[in-house]
TORDO-356686 format. One line per field, with one value per atom (N, C-alpha, C, O, CB): atom name; x, y, z; residue number from 0. Coordinates in pm, 1 decimal. Glycine has a CB too. Layout:
name [CA|...]
x [X|...]
y [Y|...]
z [Z|...]
resi [NUM|...]
This chain:
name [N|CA|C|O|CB|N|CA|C|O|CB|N|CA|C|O|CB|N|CA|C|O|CB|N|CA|C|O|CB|N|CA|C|O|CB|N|CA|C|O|CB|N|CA|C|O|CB|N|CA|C|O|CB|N|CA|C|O|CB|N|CA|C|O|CB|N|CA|C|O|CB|N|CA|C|O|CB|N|CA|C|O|CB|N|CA|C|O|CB|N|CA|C|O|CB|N|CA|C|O|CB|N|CA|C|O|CB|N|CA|C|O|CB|N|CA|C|O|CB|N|CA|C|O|CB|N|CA|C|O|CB|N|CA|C|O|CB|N|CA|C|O|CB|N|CA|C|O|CB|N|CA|C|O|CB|N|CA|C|O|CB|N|CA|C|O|CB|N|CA|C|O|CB|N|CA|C|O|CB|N|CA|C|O|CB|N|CA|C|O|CB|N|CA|C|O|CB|N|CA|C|O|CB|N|CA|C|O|CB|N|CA|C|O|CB|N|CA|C|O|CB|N|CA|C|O|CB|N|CA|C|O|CB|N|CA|C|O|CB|N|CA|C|O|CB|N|CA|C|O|CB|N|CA|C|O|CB|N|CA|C|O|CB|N|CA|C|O|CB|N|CA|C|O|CB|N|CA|C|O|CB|N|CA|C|O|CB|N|CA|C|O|CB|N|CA|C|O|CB|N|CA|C|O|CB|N|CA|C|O|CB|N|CA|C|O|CB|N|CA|C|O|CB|N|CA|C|O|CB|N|CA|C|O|CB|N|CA|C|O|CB|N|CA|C|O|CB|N|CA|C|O|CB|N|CA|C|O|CB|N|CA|C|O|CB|N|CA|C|O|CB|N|CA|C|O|CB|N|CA|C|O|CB|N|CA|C|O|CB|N|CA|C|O|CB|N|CA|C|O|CB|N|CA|C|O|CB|N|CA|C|O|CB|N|CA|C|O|CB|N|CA|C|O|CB|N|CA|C|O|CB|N|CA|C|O|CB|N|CA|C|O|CB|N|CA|C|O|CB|N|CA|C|O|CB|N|CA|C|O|CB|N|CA|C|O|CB|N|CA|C|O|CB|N|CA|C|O|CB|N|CA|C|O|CB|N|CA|C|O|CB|N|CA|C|O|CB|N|CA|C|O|CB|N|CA|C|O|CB|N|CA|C|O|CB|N|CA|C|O|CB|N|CA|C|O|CB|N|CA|C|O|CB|N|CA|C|O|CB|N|CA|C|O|CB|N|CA|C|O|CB|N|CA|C|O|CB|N|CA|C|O|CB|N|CA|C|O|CB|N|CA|C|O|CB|N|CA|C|O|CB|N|CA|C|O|CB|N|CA|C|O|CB|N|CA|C|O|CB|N|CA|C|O|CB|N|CA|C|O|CB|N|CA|C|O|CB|N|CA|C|O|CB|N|CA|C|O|CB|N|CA|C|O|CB|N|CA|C|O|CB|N|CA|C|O|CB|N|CA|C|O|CB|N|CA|C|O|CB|N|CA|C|O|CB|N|CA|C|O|CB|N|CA|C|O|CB|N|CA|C|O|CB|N|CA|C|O|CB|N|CA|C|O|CB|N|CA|C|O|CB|N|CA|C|O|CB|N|CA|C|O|CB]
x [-7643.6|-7639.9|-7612.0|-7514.7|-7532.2|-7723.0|-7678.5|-7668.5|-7756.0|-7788.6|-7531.7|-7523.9|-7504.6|-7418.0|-7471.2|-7594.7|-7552.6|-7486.4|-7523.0|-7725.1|-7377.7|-7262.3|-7332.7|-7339.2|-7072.8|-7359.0|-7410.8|-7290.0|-7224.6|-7534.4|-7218.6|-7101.5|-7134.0|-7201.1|-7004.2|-7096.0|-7093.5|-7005.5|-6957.2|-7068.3|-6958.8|-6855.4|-6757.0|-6648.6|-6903.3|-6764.7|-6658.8|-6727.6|-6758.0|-6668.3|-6765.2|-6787.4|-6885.9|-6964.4|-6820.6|-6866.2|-6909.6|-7006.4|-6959.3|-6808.2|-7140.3|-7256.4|-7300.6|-7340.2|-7392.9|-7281.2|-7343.2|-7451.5|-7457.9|-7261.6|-7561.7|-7701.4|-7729.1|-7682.1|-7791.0|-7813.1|-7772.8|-7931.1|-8018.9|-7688.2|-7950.5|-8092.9|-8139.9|-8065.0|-8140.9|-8277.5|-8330.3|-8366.3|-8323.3|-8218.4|-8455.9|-8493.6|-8463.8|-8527.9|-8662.7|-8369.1|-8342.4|-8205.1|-8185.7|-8322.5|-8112.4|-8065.1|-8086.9|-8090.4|-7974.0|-8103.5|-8171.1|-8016.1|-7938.6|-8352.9|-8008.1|-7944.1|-7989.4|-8044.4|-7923.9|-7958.6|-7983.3|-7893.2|-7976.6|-8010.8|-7805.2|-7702.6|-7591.6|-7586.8|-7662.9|-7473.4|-7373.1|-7258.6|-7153.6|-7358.1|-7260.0|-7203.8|-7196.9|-7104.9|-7302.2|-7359.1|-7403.4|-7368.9|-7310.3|-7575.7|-7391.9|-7364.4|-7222.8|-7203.8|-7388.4|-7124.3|-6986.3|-6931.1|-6818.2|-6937.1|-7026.6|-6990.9|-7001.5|-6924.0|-7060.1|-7119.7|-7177.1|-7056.7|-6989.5|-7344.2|-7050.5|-6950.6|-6817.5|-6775.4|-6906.2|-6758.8|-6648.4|-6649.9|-6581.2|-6629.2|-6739.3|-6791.6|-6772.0|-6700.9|-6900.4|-6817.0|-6843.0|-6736.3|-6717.2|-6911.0|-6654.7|-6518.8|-6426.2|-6362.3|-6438.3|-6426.2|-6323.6|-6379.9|-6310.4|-6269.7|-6472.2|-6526.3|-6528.2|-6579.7|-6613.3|-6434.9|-6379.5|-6526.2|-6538.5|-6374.0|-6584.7|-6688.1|-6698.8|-6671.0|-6833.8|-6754.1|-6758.4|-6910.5|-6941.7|-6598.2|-6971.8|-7112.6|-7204.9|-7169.4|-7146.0|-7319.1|-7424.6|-7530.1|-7533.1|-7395.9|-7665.9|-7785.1|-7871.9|-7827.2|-7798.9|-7989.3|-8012.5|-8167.1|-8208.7|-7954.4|-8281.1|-8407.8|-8413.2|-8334.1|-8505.6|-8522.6|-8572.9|-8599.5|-8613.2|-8659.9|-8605.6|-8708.3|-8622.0|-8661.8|-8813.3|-8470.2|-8350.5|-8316.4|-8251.0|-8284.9|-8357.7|-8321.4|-8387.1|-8487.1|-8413.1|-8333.9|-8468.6|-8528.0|-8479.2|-8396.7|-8645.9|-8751.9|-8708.7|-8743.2|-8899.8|-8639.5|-8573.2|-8444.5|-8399.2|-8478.8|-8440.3|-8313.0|-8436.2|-8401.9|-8327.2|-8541.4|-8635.7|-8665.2|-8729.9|-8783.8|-8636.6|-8677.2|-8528.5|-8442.3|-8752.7|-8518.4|-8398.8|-8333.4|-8214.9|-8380.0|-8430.5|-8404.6|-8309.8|-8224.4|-8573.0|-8326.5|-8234.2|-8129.9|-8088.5|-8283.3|-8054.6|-7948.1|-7880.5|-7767.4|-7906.2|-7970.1|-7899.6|-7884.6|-7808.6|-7997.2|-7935.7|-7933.0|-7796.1|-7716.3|-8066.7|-7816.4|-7668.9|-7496.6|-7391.2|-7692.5|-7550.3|-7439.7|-7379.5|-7267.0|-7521.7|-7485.2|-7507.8|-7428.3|-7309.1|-7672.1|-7520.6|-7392.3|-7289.3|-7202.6|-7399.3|-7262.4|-7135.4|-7009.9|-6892.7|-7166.0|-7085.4|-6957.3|-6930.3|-6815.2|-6982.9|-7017.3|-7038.3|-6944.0|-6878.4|-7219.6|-6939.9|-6825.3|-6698.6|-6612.5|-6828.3|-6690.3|-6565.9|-6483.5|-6371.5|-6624.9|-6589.5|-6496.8|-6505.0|-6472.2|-6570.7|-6557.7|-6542.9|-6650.4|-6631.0|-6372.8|-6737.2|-6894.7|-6969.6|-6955.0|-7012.3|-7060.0|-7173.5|-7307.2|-7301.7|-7137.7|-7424.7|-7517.6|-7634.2|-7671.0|-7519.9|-7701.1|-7868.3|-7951.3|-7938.1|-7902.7|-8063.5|-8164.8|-8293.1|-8347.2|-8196.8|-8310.8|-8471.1|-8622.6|-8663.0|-8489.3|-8678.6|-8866.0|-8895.7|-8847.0|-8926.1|-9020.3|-9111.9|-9077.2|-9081.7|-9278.5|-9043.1|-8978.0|-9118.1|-9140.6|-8820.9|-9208.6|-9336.2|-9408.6|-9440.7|-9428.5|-9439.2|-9463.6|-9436.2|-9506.0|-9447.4|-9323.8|-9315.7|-9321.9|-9282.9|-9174.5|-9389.4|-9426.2|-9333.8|-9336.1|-9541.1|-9217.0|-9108.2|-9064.5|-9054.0|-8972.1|-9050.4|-8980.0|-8830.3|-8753.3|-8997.3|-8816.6|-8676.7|-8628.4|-8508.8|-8618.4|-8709.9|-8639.7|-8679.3|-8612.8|-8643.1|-8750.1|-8757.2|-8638.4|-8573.6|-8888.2|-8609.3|-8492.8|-8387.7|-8312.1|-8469.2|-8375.9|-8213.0|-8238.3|-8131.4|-8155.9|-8318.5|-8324.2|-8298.3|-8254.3|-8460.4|-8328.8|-8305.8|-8155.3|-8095.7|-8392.2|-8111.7|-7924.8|-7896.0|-7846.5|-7826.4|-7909.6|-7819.5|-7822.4|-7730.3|-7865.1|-7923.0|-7953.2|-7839.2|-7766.0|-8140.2|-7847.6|-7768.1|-7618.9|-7538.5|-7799.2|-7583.7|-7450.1|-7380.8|-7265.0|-7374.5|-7480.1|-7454.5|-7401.7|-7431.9|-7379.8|-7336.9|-7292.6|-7410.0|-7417.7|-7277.5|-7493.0|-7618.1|-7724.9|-7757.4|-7658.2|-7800.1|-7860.6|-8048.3|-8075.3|-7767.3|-8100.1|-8290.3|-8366.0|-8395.1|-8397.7|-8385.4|-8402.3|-8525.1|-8542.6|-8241.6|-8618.7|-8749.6|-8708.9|-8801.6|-8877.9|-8641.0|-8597.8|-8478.0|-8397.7|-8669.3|-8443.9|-8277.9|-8273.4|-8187.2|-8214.7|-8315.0|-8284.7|-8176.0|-8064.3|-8509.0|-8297.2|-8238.2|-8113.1|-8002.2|-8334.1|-8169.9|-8018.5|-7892.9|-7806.5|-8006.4|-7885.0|-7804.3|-7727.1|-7611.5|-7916.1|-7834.6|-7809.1|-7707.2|-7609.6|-7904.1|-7756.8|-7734.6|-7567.1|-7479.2|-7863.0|-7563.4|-7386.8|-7301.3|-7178.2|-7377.0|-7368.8|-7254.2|-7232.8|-7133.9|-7270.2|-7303.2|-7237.2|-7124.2|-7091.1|-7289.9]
y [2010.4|1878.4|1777.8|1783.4|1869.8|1671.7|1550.0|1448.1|1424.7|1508.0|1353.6|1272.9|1139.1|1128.1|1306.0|1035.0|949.1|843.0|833.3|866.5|774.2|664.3|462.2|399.4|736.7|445.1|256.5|243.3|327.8|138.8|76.6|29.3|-76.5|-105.5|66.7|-177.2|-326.7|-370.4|-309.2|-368.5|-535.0|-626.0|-544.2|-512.5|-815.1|-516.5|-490.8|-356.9|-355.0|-619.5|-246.8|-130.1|-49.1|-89.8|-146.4|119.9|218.6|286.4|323.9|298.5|318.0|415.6|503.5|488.1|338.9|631.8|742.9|780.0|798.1|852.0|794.5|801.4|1001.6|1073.0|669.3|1032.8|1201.5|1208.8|1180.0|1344.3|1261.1|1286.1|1404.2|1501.5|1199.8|1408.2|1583.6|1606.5|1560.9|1705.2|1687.5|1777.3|1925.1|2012.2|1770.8|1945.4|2073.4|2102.1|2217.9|2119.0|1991.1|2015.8|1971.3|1850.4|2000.8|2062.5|1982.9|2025.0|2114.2|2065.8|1901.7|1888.8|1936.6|1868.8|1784.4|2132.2|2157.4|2127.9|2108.5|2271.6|2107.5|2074.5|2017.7|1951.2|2174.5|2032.8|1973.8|2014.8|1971.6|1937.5|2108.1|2187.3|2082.2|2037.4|2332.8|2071.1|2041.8|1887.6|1842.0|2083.1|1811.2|1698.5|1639.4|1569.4|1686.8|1685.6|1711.6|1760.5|1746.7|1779.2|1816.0|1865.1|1753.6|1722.5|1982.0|1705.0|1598.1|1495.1|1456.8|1507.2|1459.9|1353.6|1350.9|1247.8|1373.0|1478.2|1526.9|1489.5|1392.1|1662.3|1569.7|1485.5|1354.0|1308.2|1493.2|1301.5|1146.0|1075.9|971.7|1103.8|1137.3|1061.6|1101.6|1014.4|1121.7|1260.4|1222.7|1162.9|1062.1|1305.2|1127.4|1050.3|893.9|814.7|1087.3|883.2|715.4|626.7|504.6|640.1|676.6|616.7|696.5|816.4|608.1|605.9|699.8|618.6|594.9|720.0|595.6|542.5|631.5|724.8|443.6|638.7|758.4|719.7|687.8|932.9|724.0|714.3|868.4|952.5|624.1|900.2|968.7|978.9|865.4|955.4|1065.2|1044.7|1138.7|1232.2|1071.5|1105.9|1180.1|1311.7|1403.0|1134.3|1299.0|1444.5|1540.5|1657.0|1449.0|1506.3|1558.2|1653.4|1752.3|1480.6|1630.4|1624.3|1790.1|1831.1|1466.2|1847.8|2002.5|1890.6|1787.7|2186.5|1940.0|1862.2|1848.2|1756.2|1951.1|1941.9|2004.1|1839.8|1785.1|2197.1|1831.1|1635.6|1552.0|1492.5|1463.5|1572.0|1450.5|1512.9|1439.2|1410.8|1623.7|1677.8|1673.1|1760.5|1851.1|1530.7|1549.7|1662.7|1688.7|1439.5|1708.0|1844.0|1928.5|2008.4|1934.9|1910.4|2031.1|1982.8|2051.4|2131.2|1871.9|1860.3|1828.9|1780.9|1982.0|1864.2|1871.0|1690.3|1676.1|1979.2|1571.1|1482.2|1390.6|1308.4|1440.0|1444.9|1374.0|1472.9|1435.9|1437.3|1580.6|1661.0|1586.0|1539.7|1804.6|1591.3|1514.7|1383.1|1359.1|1486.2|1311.5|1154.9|1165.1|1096.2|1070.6|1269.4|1308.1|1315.2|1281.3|1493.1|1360.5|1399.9|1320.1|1323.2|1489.6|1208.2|1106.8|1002.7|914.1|1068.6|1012.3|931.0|944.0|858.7|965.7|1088.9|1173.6|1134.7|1095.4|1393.7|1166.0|1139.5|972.9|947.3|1272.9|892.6|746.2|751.5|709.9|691.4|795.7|784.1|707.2|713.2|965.1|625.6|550.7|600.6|651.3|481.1|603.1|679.9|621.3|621.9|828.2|568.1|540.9|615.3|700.5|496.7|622.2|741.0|640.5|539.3|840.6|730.3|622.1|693.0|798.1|576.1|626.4|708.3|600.5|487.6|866.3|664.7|592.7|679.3|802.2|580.6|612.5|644.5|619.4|674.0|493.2|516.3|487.1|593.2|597.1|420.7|692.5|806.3|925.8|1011.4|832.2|889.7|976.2|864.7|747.9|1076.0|949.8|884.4|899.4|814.2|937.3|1004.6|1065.4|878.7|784.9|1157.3|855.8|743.0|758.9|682.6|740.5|895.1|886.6|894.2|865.0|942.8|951.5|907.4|774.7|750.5|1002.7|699.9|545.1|470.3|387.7|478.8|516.8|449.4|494.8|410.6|502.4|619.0|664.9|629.1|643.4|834.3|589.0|473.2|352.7|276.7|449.7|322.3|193.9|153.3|62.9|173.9|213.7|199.5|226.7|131.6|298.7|360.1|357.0|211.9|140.1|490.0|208.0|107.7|-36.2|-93.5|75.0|-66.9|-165.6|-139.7|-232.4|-138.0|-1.7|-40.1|6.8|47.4|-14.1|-6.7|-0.6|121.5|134.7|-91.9|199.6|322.8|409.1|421.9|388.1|457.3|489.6|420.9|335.6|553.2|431.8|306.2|392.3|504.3|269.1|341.7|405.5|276.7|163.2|444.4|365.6|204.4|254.8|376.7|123.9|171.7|201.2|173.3|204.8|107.9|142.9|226.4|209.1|208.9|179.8|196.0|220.4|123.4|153.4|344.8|-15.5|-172.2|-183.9|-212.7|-302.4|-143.2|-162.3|-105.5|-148.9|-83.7|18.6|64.6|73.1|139.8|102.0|-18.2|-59.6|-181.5|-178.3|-130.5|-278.8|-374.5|-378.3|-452.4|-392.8|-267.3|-225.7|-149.1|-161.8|-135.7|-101.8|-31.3|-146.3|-143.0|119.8|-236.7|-341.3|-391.7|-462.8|-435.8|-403.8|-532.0|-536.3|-625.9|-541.7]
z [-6548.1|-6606.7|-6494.4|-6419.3|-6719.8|-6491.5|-6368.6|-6448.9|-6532.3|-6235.9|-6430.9|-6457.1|-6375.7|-6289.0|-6518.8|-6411.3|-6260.2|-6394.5|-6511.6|-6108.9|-6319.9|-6359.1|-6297.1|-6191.4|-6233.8|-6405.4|-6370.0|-6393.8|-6455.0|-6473.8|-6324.0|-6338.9|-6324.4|-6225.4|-6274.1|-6423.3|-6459.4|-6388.0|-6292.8|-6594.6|-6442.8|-6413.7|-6540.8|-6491.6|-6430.0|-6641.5|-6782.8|-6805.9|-6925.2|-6943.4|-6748.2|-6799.3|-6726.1|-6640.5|-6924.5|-6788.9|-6717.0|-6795.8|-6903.2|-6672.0|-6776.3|-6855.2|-6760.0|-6644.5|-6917.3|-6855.9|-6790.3|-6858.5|-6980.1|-6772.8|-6756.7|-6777.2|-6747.0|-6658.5|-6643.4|-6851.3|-6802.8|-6776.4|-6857.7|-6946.8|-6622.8|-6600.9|-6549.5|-6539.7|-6525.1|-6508.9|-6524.0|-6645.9|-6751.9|-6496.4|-6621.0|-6765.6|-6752.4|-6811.0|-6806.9|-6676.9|-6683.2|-6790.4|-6827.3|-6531.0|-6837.3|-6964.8|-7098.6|-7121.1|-6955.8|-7198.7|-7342.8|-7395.0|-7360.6|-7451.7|-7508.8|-7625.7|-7734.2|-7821.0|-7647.8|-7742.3|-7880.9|-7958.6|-8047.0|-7908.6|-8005.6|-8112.3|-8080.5|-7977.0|-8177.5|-8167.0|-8153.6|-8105.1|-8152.5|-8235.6|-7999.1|-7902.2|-7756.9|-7688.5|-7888.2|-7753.7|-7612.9|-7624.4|-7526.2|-7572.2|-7714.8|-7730.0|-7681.6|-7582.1|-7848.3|-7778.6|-7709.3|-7582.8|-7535.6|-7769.4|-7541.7|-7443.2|-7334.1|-7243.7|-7426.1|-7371.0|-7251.0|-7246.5|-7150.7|-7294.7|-7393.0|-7422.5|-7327.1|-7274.7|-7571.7|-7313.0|-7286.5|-7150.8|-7120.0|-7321.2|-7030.2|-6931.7|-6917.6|-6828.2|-6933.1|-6981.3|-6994.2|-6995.1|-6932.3|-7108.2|-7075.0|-7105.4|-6968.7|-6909.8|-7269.2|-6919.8|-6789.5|-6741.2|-6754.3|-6693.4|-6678.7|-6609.0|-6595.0|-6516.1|-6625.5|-6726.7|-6720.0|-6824.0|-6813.6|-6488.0|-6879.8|-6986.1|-7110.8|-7112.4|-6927.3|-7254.8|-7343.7|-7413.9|-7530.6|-7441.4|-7299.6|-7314.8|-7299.8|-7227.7|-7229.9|-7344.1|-7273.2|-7341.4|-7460.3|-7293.5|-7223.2|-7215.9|-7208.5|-7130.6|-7103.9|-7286.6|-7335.0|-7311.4|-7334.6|-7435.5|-7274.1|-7300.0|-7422.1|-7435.0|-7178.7|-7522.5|-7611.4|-7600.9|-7682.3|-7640.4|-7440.4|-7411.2|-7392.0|-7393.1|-7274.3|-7367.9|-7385.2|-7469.8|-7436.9|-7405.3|-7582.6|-7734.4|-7766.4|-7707.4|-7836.1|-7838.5|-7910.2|-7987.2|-8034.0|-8050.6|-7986.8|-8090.0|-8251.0|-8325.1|-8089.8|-8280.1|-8394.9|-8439.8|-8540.4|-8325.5|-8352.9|-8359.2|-8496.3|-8598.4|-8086.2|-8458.6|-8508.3|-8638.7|-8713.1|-8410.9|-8684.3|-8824.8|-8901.8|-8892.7|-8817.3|-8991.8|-9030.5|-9137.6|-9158.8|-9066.2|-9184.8|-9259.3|-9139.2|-9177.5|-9304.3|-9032.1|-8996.9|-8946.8|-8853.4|-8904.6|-8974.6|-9016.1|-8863.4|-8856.1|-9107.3|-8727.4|-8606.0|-8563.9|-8468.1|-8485.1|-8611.5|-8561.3|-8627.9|-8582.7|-8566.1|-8737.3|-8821.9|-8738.1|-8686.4|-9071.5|-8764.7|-8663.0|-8518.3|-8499.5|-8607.0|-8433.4|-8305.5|-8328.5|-8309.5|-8273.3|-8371.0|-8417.1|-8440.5|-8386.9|-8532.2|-8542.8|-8630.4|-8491.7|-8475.7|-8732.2|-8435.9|-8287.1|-8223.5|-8180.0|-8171.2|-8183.8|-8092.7|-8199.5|-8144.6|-8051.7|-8318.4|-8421.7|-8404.3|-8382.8|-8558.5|-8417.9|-8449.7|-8262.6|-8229.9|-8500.2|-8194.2|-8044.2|-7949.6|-7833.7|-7918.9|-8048.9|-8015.6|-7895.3|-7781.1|-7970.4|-7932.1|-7793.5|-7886.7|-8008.8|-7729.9|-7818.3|-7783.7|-7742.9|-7630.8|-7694.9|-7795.8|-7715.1|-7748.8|-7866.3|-7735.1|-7659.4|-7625.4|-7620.2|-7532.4|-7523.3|-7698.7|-7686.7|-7633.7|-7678.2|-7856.7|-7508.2|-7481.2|-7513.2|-7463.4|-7286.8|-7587.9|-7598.1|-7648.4|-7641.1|-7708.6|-7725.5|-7830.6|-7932.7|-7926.7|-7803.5|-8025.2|-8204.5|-8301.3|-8409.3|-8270.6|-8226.8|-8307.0|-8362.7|-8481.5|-8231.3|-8267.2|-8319.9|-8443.0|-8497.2|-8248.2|-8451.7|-8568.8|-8682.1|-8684.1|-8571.9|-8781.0|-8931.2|-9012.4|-9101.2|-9004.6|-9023.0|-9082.8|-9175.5|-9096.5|-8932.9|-9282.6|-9342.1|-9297.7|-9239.5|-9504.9|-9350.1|-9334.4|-9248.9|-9250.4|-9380.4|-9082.8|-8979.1|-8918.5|-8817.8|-8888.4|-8943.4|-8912.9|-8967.8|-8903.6|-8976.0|-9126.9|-9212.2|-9118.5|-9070.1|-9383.4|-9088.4|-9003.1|-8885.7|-8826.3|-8991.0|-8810.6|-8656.4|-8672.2|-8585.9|-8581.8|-8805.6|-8846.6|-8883.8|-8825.2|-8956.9|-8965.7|-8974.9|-8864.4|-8803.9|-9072.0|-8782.6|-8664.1|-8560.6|-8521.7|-8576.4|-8544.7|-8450.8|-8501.2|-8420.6|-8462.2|-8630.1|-8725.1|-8692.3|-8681.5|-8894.6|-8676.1|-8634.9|-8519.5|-8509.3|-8726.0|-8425.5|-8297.3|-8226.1|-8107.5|-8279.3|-8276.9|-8258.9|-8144.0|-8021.8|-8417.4|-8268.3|-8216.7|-8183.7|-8266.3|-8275.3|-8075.4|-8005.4|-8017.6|-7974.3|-7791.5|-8054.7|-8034.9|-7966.5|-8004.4|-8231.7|-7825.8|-7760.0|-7670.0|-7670.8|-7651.0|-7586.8|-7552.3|-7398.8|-7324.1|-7630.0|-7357.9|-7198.6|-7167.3|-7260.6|-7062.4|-7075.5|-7040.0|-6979.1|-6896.5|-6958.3|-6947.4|-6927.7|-7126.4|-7169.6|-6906.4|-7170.6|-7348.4|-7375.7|-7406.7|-7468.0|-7352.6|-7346.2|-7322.9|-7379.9|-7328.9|-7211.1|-7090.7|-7216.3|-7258.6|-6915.9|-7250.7|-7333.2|-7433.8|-7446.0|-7382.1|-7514.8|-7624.5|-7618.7|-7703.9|-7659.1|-7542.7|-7514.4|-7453.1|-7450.1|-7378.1|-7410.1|-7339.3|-7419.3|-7401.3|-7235.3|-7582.1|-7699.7|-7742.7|-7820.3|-7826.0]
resi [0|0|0|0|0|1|1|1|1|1|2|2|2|2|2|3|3|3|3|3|4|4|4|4|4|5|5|5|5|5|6|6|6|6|6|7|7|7|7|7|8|8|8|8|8|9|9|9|9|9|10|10|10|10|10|11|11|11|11|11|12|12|12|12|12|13|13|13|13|13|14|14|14|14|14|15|15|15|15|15|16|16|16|16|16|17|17|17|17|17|18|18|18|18|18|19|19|19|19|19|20|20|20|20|20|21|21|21|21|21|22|22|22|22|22|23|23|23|23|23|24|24|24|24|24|25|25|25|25|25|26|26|26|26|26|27|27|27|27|27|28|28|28|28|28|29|29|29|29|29|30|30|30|30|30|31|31|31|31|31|32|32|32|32|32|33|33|33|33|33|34|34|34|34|34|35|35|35|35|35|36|36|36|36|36|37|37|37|37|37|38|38|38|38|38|39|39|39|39|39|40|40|40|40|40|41|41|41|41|41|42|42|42|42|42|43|43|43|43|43|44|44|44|44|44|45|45|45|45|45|46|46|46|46|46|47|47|47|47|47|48|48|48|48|48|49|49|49|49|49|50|50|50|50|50|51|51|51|51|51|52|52|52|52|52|53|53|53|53|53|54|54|54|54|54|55|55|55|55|55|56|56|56|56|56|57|57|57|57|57|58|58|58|58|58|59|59|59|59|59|60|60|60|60|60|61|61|61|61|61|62|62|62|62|62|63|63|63|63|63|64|64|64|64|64|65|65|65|65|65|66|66|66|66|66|67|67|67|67|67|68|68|68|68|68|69|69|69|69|69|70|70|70|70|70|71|71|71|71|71|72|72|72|72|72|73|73|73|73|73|74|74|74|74|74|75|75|75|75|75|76|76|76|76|76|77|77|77|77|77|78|78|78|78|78|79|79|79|79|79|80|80|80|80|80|81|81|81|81|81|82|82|82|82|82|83|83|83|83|83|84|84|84|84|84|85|85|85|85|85|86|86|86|86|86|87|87|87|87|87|88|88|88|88|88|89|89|89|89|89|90|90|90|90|90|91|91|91|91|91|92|92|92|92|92|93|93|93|93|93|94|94|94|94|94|95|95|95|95|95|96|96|96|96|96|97|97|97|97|97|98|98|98|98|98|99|99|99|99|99|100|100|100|100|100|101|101|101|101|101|102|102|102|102|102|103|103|103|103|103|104|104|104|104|104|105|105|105|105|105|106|106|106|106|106|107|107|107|107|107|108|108|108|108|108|109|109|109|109|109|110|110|110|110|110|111|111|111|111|111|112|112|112|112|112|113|113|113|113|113|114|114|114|114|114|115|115|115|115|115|116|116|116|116|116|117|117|117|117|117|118|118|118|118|118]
């Protein structure tokens, strides 16, 4: 897992890059988090491609989990892709609340993202 650290004037985001670690569930998620947090941030930037594909099928329950942790341990997290793609209603509707309360961020690059955790 590489994580590189941006640092503002008022705050710290850790951006996790490579594709050599995926986020299958809500193990790895926390885990990252955990990272994140010694590390003096409880921000995190995210690519889609990150993700098991399995995040985007909300039937399996792994994307509400995922958040669920990032709630439970006071994290922040930016996911960057294209969301256009999937037709799912109900995952447009659940990009759509998350995004509404800031918590969870679905954002189209990591300028946005960046944005979006400093609010």
């Amino acid at each position: 897992m590489q994580i590189k650290y941006i640092e503002t004037d008022s705050d710290k985001i850790a951006v996790l890059e490579g594709d050599d670690y995926k986020i299958n569930g809500p193990q790895e998620a926390a885990e990252l988090l955990m990272n994140c947090q010694y590390s003096g941030t409880n921000k995190v930037i995210i690519s889609a491609e990150q993700l098991d594909a399995a995040f985007f099928d909300l039937k399996t329950r792994i994307a509400g989990d995922i958040l669920q942790k990032f709630s439970t341990y006071d994290g922040f997290l930016a996911i960057v892709g294209d969301f256009s793609k999937f037709s799912s209603k109900s995952l447009q509707d659940f990009i759509y609340e998350s995004n509404k309360f800031k918590r969870i961020n679905f954002v189209s690059s990591q300028e946005e993202g960046i944005k979006a955790l400093l609010k």
